[in-house]
MARNUSE-23703 format. One record per atom (N, C-alpha, C, CB): residue in three letters; x, y, z; atom name. Coordinates in steps of 0.02 Angstrom, whole numbers, plus 50000, padded with zeros to 5 digits. Each point is the difference from the previous one (the first is absolute). Last residue first. Glycine has a CB too. Layout:
REM residues N
ala	X	Y	Z	CA
...
This chain:
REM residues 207
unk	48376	49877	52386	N
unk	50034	50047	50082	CA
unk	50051	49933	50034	C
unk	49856	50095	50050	CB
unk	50016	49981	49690	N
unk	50042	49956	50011	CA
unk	50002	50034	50060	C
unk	50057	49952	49896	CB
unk	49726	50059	49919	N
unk	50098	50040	50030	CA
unk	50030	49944	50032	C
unk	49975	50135	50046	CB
unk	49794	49870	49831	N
unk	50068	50017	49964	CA
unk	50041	50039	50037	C
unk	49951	49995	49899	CB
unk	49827	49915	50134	N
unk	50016	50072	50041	CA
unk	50038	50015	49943	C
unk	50006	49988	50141	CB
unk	49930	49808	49856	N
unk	49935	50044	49975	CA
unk	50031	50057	50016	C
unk	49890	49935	50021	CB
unk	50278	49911	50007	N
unk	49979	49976	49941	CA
unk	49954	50073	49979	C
unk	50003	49848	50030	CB
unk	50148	50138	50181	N
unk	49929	49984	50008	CA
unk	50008	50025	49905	C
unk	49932	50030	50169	CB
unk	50268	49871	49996	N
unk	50004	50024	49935	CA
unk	49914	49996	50000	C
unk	50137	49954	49939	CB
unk	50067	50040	50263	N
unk	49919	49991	49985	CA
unk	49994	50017	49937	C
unk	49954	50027	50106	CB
unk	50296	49887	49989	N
unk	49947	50054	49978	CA
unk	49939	49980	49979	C
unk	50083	50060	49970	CB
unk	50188	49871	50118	N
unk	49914	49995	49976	CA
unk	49988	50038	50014	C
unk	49959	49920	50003	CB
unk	50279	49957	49977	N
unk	49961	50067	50002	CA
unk	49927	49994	49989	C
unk	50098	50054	49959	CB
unk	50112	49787	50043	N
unk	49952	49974	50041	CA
unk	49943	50083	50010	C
unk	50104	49878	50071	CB
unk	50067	50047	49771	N
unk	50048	50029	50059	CA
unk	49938	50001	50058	C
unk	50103	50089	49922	CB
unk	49855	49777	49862	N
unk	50076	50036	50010	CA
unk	50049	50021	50073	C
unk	49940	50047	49895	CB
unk	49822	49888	50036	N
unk	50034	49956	50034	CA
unk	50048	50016	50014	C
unk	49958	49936	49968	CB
unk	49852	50204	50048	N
unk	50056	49991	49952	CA
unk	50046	49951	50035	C
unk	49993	50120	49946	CB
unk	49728	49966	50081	N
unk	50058	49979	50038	CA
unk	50071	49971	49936	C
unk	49895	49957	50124	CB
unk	49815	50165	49933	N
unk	50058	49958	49942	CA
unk	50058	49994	50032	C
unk	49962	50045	49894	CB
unk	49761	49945	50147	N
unk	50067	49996	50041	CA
unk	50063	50003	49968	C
unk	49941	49939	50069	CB
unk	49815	50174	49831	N
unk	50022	49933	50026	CA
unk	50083	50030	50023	C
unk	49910	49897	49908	CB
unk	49804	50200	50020	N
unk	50057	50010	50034	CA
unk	50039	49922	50022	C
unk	49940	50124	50042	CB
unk	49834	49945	49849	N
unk	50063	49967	49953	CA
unk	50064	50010	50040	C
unk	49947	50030	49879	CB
unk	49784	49968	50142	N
unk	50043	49962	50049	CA
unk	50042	50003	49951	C
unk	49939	49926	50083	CB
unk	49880	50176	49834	N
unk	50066	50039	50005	CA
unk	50040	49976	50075	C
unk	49940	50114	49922	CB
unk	49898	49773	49857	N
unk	50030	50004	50076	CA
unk	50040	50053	49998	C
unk	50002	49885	50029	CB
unk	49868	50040	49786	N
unk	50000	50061	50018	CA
unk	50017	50007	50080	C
unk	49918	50021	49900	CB
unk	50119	49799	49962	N
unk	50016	50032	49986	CA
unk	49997	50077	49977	C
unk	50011	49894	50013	CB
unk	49975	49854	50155	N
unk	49955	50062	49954	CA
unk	50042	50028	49977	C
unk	49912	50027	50055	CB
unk	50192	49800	50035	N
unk	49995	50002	49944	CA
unk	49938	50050	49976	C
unk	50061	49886	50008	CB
unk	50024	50089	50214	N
unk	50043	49997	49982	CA
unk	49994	50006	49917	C
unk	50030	49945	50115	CB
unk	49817	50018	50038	N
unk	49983	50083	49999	CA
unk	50075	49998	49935	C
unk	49936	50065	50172	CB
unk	49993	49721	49873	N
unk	49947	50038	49968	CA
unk	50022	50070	50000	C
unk	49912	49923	50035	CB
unk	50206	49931	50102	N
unk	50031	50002	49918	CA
unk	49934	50021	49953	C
unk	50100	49889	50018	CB
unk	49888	50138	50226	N
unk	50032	50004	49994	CA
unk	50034	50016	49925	C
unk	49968	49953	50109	CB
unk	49866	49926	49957	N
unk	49959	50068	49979	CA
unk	50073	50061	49983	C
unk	49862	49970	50102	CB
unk	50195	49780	49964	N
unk	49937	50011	49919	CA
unk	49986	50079	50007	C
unk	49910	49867	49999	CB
unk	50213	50065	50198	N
unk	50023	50007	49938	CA
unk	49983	50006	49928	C
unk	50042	49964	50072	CB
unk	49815	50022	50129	N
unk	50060	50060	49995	CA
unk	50043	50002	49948	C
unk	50003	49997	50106	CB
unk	49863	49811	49943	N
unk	49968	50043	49957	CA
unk	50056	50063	50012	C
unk	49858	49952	50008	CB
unk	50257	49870	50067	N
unk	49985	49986	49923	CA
unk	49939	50041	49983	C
unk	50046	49876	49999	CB
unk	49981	50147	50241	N
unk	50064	50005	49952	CA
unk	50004	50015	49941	C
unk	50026	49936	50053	CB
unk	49736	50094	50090	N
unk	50056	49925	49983	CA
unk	50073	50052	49964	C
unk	49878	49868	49950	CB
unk	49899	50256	50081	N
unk	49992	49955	50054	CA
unk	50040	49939	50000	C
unk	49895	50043	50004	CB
unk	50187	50211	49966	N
unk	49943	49982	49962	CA
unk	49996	49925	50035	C
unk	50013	50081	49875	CB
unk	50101	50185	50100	N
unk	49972	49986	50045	CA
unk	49965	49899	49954	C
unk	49977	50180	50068	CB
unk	50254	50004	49884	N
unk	49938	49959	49982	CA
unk	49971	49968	50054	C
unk	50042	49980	49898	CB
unk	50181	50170	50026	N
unk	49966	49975	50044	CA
unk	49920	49995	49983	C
unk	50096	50041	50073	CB
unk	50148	49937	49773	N
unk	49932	50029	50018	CA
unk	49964	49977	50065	C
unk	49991	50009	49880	CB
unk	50259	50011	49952	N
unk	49969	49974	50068	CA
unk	49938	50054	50001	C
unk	50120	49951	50075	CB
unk	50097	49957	49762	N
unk	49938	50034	49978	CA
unk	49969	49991	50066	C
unk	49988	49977	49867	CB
unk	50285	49999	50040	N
unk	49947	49962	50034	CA
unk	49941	50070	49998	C
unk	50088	49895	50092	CB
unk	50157	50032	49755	N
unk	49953	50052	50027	CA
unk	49941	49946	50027	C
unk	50032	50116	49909	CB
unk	50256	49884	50046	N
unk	49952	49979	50019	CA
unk	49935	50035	50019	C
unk	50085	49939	50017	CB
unk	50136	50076	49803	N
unk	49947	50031	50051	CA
unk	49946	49956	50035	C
unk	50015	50095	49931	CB
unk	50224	49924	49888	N
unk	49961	49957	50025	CA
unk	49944	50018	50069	C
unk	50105	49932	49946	CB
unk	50055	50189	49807	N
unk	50003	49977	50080	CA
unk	49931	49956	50023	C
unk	50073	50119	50030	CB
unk	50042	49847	49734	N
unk	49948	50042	50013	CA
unk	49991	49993	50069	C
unk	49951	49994	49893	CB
unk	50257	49964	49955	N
unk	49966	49969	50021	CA
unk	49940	50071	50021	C
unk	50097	49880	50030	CB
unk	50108	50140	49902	N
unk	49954	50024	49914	CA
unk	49962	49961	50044	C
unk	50060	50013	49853	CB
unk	50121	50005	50292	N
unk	49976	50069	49985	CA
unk	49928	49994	49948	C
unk	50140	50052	50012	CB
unk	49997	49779	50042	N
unk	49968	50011	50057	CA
unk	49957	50048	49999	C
unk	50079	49962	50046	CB
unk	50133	49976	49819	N
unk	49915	49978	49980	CA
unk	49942	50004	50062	C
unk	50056	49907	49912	CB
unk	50132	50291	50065	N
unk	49986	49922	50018	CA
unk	49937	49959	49970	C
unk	50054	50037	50107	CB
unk	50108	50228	49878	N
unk	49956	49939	49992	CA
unk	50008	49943	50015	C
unk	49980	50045	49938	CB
unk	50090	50228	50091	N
unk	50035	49926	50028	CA
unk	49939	49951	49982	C
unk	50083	50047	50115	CB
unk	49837	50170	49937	N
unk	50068	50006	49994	CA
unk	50061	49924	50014	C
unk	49948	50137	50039	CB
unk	49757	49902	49901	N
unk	50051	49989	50049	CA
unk	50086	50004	49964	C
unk	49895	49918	50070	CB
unk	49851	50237	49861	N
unk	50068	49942	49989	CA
unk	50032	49979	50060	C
unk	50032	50051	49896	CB
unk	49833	50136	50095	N
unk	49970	49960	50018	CA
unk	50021	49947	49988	C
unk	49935	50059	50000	CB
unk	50140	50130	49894	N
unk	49989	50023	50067	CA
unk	50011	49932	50061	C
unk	49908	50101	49940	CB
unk	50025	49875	49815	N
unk	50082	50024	49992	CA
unk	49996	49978	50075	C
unk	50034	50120	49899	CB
unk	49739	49913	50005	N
unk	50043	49938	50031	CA
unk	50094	49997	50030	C
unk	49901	49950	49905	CB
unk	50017	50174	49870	N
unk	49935	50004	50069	CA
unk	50028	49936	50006	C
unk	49869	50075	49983	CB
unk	50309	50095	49956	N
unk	49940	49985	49945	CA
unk	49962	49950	50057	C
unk	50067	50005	49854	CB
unk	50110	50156	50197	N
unk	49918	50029	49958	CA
unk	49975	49939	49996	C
unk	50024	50102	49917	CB
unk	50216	49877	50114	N
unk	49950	50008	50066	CA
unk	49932	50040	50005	C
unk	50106	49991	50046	CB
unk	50061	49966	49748	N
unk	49947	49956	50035	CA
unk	49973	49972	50057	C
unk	50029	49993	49927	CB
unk	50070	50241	50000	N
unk	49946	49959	49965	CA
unk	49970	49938	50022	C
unk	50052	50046	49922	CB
unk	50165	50035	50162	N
unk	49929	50040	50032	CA
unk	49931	49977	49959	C
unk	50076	50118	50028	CB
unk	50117	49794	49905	N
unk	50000	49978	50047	CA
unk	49932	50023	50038	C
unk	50127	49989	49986	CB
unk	49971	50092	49798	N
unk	49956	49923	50008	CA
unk	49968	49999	50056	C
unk	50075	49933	49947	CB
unk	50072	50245	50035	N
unk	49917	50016	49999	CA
unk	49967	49941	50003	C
unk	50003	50097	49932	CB
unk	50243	49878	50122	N
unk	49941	50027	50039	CA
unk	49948	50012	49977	C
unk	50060	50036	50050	CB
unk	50090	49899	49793	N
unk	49984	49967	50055	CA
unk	49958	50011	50063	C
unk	50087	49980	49951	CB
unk	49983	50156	49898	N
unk	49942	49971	49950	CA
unk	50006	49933	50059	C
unk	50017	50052	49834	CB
unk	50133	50069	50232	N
unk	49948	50079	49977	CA
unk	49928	49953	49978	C
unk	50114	50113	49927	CB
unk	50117	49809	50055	N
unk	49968	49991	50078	CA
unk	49937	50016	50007	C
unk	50095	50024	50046	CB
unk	50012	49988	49732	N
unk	49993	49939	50030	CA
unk	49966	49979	50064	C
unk	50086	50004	49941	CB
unk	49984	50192	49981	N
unk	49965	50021	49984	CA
unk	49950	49946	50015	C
unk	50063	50080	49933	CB
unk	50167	49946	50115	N
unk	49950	50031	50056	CA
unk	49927	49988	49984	C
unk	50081	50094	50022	CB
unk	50111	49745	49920	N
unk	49969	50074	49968	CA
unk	49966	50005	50060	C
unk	49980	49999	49863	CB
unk	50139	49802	50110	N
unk	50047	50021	50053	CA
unk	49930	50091	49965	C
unk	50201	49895	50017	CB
unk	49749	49915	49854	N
unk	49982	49985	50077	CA
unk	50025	50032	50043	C
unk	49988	49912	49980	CB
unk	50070	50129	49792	N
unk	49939	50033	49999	CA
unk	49989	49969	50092	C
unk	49946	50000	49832	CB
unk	50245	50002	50033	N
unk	49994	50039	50051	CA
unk	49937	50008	50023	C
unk	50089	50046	49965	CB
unk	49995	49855	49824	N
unk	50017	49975	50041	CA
unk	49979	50009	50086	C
unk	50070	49998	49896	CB
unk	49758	50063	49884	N
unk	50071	50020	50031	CA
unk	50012	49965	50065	C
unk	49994	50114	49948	CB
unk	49791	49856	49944	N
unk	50060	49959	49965	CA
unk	50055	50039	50030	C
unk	49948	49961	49880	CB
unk	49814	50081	50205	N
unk	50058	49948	50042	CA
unk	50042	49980	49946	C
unk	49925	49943	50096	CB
unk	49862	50195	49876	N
unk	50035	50029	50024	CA
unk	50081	49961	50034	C
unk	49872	50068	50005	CB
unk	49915	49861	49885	N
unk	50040	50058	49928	CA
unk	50025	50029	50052	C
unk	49924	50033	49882	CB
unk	49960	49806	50267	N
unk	50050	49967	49939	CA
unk	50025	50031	49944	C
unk	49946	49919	50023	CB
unk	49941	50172	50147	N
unk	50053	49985	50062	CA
unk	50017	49949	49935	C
unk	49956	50017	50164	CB
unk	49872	50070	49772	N
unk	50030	50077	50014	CA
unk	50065	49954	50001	C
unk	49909	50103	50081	CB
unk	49913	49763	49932	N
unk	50013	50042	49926	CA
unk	50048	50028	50019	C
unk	49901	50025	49949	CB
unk	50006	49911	50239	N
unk	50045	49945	49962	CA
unk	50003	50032	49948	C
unk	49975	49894	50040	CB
unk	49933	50254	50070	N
unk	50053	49994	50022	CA
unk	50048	49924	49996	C
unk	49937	50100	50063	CB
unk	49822	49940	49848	N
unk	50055	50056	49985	CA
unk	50054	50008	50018	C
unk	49933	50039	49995	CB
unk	49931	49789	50100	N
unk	50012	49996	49936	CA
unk	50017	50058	49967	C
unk	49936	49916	50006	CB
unk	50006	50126	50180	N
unk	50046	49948	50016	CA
unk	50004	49971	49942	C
unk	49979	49984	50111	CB
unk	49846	50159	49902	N
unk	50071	50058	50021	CA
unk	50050	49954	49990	C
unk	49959	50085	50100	CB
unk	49833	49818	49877	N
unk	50016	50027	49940	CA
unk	50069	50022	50016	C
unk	49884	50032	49958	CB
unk	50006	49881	50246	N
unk	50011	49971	49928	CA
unk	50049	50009	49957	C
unk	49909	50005	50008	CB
unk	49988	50145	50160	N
unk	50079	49983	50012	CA
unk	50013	49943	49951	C
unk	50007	50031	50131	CB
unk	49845	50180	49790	N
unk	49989	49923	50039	CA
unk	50083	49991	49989	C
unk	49852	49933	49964	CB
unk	50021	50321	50018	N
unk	50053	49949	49982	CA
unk	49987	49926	50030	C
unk	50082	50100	49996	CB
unk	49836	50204	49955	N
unk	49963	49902	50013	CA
unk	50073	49957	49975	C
unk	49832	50011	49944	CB
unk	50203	50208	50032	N
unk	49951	50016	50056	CA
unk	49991	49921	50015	C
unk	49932	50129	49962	CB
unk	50285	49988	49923	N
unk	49940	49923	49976	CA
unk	49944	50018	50068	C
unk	50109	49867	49945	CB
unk	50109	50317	49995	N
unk	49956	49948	50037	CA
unk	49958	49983	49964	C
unk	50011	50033	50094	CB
unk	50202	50070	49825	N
unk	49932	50010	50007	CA
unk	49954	49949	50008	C
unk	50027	50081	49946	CB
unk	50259	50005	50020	N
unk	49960	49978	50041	CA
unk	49903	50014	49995	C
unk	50131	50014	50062	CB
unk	50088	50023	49780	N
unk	49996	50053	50047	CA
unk	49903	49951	50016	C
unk	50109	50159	49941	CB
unk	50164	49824	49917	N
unk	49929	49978	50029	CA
unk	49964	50043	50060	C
unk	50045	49884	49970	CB
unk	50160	50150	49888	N
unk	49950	50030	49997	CA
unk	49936	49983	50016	C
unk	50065	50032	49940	CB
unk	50168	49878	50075	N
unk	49981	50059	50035	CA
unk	49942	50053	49978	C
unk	50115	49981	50026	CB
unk	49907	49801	49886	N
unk	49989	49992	50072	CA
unk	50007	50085	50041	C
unk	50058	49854	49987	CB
unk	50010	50076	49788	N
unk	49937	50017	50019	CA
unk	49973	50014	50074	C
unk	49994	49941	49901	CB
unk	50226	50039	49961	N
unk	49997	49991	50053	CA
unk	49937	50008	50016	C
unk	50102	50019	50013	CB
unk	50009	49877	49762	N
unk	49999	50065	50048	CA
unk	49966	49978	50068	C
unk	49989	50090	49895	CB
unk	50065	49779	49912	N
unk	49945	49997	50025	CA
unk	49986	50056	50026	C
unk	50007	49899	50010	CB
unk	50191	50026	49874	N
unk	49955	50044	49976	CA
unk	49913	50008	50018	C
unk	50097	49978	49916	CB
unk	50124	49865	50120	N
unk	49984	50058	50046	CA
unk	49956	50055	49984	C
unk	50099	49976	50031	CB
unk	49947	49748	49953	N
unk	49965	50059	49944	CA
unk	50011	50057	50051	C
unk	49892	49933	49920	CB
unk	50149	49806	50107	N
unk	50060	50056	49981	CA
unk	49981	50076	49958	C
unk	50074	49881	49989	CB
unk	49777	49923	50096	N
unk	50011	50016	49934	CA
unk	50047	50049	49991	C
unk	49898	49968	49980	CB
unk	50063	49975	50243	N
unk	49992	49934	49982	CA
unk	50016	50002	49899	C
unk	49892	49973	50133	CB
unk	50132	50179	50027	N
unk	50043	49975	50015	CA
unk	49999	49937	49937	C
unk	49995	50050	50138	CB
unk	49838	50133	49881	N
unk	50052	50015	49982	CA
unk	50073	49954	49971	C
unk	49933	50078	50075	CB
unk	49858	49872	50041	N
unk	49980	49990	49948	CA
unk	50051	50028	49973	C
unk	49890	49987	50013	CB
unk	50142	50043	50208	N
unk	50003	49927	49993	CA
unk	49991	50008	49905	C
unk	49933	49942	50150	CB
unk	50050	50245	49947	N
unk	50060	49971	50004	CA
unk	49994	49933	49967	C
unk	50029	50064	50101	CB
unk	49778	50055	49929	N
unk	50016	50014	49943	CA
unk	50078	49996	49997	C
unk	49893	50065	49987	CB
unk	49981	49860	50211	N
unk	49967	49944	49929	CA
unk	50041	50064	49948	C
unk	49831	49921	50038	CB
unk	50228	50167	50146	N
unk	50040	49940	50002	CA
unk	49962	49957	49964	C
unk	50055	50017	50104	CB
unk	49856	50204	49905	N
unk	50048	50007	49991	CA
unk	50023	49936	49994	C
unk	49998	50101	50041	CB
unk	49822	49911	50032	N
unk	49981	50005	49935	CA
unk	50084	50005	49976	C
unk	49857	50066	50007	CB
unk	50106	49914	50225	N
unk	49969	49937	49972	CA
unk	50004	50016	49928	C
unk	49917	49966	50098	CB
unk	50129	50224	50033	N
unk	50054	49960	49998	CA
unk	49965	49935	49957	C
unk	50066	50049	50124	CB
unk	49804	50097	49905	N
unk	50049	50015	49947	CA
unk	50063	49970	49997	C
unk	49949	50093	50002	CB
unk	49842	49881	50122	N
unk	49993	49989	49949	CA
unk	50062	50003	49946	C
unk	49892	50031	50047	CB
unk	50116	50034	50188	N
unk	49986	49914	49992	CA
unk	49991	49989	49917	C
unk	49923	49982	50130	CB
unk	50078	50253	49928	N
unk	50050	49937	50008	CA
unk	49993	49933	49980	C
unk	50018	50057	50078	CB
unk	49786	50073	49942	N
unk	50035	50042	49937	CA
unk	50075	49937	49985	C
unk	49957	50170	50050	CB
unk	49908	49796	50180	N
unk	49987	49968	49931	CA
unk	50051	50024	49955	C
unk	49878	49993	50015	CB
unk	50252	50036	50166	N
unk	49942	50022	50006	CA
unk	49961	49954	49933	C
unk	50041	50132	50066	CB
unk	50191	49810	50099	N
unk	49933	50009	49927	CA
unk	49952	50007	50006	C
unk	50030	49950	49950	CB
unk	50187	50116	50193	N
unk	49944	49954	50030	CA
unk	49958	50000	49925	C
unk	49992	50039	50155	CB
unk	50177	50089	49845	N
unk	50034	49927	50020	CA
unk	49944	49965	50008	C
unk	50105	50028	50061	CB
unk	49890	50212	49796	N
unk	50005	49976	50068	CA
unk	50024	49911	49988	C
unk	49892	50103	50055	CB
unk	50094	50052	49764	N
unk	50033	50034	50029	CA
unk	49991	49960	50085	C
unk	49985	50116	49897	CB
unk	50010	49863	49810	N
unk	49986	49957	50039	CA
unk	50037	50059	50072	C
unk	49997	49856	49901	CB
unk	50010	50214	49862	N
unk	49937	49967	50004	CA
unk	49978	49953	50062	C
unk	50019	50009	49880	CB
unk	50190	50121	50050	N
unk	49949	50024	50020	CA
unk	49927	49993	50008	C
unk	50079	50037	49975	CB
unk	50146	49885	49917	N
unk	49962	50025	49965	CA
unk	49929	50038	50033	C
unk	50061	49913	49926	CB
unk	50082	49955	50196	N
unk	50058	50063	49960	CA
unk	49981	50042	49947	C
unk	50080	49926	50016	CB
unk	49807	49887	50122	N
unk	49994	50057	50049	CA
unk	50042	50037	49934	C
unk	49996	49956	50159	CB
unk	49963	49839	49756	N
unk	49941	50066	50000	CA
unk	50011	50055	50048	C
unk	49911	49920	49972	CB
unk	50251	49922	49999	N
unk	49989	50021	49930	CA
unk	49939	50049	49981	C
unk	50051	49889	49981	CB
unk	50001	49987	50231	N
unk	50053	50051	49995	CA
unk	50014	50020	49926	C
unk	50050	49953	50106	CB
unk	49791	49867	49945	N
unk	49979	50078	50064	CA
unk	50062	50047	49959	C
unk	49964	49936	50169	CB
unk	50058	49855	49750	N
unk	49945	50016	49974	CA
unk	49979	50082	50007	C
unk	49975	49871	50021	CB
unk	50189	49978	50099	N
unk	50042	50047	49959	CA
unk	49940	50041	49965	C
unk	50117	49917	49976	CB
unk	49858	50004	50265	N
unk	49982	49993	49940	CA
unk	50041	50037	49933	C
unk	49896	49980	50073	CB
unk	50067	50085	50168	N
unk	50066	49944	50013	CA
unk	49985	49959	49903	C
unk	49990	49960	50198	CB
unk	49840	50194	49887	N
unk	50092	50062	49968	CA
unk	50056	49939	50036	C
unk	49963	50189	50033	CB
unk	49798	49759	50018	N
unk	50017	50019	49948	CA
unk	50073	50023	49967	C
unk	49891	50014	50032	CB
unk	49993	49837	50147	N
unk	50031	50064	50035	CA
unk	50034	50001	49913	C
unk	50030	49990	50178	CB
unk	49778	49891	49968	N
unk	50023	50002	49938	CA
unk	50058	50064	50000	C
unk	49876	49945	49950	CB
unk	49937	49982	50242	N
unk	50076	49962	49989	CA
unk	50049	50001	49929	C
unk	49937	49921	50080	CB
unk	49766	50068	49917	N
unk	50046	50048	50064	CA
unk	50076	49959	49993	C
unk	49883	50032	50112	CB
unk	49894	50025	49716	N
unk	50023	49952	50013	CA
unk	50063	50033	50077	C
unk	49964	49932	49844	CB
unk	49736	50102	50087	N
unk	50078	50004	49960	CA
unk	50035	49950	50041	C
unk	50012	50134	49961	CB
unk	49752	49910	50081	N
unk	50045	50016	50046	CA
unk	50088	50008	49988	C
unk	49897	49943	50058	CB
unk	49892	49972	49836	N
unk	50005	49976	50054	CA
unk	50060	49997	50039	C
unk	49920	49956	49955	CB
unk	50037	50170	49831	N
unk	49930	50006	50026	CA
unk	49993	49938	50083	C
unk	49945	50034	49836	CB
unk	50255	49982	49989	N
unk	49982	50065	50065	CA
unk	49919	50009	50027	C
unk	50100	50079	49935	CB
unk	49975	49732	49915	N
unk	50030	50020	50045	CA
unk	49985	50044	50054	C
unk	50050	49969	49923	CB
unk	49868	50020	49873	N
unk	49962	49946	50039	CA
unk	50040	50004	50052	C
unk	49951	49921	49918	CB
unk	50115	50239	49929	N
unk	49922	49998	50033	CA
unk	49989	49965	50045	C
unk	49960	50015	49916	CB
unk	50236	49939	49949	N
unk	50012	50048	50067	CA
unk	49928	50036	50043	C
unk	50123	50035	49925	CB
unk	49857	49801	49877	N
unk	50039	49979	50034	CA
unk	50020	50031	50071	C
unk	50023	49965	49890	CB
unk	49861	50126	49930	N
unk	49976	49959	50046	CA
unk	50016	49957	50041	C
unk	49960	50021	49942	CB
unk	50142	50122	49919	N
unk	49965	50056	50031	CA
unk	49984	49959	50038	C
unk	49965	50085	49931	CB
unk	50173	49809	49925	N
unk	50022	50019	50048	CA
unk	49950	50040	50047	C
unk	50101	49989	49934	CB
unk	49815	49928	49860	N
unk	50026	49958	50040	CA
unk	50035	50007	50088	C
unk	50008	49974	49868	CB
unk	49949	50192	49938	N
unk	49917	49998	50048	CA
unk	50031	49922	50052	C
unk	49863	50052	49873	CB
unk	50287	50036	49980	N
unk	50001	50043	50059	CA
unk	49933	49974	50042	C
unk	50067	50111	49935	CB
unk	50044	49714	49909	N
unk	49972	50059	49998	CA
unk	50019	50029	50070	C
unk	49906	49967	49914	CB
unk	50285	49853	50009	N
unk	49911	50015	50008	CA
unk	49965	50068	50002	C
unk	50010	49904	50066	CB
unk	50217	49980	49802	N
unk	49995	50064	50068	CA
unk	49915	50007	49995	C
unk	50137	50094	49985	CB
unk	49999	49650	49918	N
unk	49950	50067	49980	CA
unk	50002	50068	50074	C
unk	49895	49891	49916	CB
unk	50221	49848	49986	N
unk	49995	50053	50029	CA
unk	49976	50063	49974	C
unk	50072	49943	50045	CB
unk	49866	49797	49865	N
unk	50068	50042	49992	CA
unk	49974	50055	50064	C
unk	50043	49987	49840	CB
unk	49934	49740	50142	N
unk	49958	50059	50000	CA
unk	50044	50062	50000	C
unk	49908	49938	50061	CB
């Protein structure tokens, strides 16, 4: 597949999706040769990346790499003319498949894993796919223990007046199967760690 310098709208969304949960922290720009081609030209002025940044370094090192890769220097430097414009709507999805695009017309130079720009696109992944649903809620460390479904013991108790056992229990499993009972409150209990809780069905809560 040959190397290509992606759009600007690529990058817009890329640094969109990002900064909309908070960008990226620990990047320290001007250790990047990328940085020190835009600070001299004046297009890059703090350490911490702002979007505008983030973008320009990232656009800058896909128009190295595509440089590197076809010995063409006649690409120029576009990058110092990118100039940042938010995506209002973004999915962390999509964003992460832009940053595989990106993170492959950007890696034929030797240098590309030691780049800043490298790191830069490492971290947004990262923040990305702590978007996407469930992430949070993952266990850190799998087991087959984990894809099992926990185990609960639930019990159902009614007090009932009536003239034998076995009728208590008949009227018992009569109220049990109307299904306009609002006897729906039951005992739940986790085998796991032994936690319970009242769960009432008609109410819909949990104490």
């Amino acid at each position: 597949m040959s190397a290509f310098v992606v759009s600007n709208d690529t990058i817009d969304y890329i640094v969109s999706a990002v900064s909309a949960v908070g960008g990226v922290h620990g990047i320290v720009l001007k250790t990047g040769p990328e940085f020190l081609e835009l600070v001299a030209a004046g297009a890059v002025e703090s350490v911490s990346p702002t979007p505008l940044e983030m973008g320009r370094v990232l656009l800058r090192e896909n128009q190295r790499s595509v440089q590197y890769r076809y010995n063409d220097d006649d690409l120029g430097n576009a990058a110092l003319g990118y100039q940042f414009n938010r995506v209002d709507k973004t999915d962390p999805v999509v964003a992460l498949v832009q940053v595989s695009c990106l993170r492959y017309q950007s890696c034929e130079r030797p240098d590309w894993d030691a780049s800043i720009a490298c790191d830069l696109l490492r971290q947004i992944e990262q923040q990305l796919l702590r978007q996407l649903p469930g992430y949070e809620d993952a266990p850190w460390g799998w087991t087959r223990t984990d894809a099992e479904e926990p185990e609960f013991e639930v019990t159902w108790a009614i007090d009932l007046q009536a003239p034998s056992a076995e009728q208590a229990a008949r009227k018992a499993l009569e109220i049990m199967r109307d299904p306009e009972s609002t006897a729906t409150a039951f005992n739940v209990r986790a085998k796991s760690d032994g936690e319970a809780k009242i769960v009432d069905l008609h109410l819909g809560r949990e104490e």
